[in-house]
C-alpha positions as CSV (number, residue, x, y, z in Angstrom):
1,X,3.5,16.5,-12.6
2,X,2.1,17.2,-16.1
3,X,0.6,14.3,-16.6
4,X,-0.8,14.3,-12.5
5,X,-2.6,17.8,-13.4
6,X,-4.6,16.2,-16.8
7,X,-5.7,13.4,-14.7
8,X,-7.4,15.5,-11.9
9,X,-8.4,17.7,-14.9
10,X,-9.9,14.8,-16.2
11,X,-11.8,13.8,-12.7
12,X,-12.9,16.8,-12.3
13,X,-14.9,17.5,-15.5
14,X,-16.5,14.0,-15.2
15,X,-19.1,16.0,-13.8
16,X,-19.6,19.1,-14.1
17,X,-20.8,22.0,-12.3
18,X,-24.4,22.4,-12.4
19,X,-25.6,25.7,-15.0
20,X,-21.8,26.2,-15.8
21,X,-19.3,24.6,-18.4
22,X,-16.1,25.3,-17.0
23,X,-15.0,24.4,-13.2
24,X,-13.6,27.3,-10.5
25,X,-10.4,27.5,-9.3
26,X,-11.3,27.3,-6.0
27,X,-13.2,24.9,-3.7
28,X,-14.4,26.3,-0.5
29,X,-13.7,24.0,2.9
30,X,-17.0,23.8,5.0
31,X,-16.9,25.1,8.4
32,X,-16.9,23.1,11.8
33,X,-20.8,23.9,12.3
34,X,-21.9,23.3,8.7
35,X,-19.5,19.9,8.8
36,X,-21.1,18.5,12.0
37,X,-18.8,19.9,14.4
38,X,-15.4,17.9,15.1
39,X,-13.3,20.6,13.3
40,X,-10.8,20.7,15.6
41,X,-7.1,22.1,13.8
42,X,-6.7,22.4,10.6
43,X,-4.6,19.1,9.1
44,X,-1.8,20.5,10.4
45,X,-0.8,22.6,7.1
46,X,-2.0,26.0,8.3
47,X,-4.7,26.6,5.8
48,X,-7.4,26.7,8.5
49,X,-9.8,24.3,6.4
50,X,-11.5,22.4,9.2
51,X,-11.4,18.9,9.4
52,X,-13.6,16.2,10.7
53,X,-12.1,14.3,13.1
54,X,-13.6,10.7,14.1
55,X,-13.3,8.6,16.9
56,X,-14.6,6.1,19.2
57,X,-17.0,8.7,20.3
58,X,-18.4,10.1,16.8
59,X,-17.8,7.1,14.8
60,X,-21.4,6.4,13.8
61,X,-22.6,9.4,13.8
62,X,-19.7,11.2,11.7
63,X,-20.0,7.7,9.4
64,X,-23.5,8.5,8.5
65,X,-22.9,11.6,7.8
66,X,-20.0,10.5,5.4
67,X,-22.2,8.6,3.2
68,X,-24.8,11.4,2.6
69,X,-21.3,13.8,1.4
70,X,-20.2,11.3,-0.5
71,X,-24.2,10.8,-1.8
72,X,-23.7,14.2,-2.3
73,X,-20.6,14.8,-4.0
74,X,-19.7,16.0,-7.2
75,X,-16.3,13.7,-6.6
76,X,-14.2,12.4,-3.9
77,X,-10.8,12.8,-2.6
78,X,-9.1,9.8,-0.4
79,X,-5.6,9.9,0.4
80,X,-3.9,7.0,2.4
81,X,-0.7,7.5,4.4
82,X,1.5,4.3,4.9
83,X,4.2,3.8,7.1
84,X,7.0,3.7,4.5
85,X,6.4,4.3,0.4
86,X,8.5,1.9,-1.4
87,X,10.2,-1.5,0.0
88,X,13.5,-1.2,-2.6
89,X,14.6,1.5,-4.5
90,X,14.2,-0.5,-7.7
91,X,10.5,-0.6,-6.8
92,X,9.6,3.0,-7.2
93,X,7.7,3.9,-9.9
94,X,7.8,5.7,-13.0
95,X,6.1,7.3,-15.9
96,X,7.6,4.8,-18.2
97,X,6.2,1.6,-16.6
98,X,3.8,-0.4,-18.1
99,X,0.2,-0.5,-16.3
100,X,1.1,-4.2,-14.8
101,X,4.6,-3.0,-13.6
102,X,3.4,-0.3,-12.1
103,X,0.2,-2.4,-10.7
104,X,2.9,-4.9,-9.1
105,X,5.1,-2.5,-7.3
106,X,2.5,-0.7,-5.8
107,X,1.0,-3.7,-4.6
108,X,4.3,-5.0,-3.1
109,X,4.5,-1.5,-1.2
110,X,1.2,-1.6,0.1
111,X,1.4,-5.3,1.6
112,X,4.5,-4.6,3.2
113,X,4.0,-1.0,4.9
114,X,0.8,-0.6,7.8
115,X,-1.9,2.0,7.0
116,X,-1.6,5.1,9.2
117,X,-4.4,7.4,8.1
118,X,-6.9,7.9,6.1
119,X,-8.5,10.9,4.6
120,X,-11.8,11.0,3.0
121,X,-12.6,14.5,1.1
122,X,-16.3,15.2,-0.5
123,X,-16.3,17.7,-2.7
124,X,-20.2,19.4,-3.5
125,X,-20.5,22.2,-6.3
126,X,-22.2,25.1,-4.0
127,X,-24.0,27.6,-6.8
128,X,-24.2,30.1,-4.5
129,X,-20.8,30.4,-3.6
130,X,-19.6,29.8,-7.4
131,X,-17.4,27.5,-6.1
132,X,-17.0,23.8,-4.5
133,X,-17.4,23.1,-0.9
134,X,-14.9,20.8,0.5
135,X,-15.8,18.3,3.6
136,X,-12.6,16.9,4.5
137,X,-12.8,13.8,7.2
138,X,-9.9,11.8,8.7
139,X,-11.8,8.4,10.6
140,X,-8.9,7.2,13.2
141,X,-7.8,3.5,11.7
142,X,-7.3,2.6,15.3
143,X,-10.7,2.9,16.9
């Protein structure tokens, strides 16, 4: 977990915050107006951050506007959820493995398991709000 935390420690002082040397410990999630509507639920984890939803009907619109966020961004989030997470329990993963090991098994995992969802996350430093604004989008992988 330690070592999890100085990597997105890492990421997130690639760039930092304009007029300000250390980063918030907050990031603010835009609303359904300010993200283009779509906001429907939350992600399902209660925290009431709206999230864009895209499908047949909003695809090119909510794509464009997806490039000019991620234009836009300070740095990105994507997370990917699969349909399983490790083919054999010899094939999960550890601290200790060596950058090809590690490489290979994660490669085995993801050709044998189907992408379920994808979530795309801008993040843009907001000066006003002291804080980063978050534009979280989920694009349907079955439109």
């Amino acid at each position: 977990m330690a070592a999890m935390q100085g990597r997105v420690r890492r990421l997130l002082t690639l760039r930092p915050p304009p007029q300000s040397g250390t980063l918030p410990s907050r990031a603010l999630s835009s609303s359904p107006l300010e993200s283009g509507g779509g906001g429907e639920g939350d992600g399902g984890s209660g925290s009431g951050v709206a999230v864009k939803q895209v499908t047949r009907g909003n695809l090119a619109e909510s794509l464009e506007e997806l490039r000019v966020r991620v234009r836009e961004a300070a740095f990105v989030g994507i997370d990917l959820e699969m349909s399983g997470v490790t083919s054999a329990p010899w094939r999960d993963t550890f601290e200790l493995d060596r950058a090809d090991v590690h490489y290979l098994k994660l490669r085995d995992s993801a050709q044998r398991f189907a992408a379920l969802q994808l979530g795309v996350c801008p993040f843009r430093w907001d000066p006003a709000k002291s804080a980063f604004v978050a534009h979280p989008c989920v694009p349907l992988l079955s439109i």
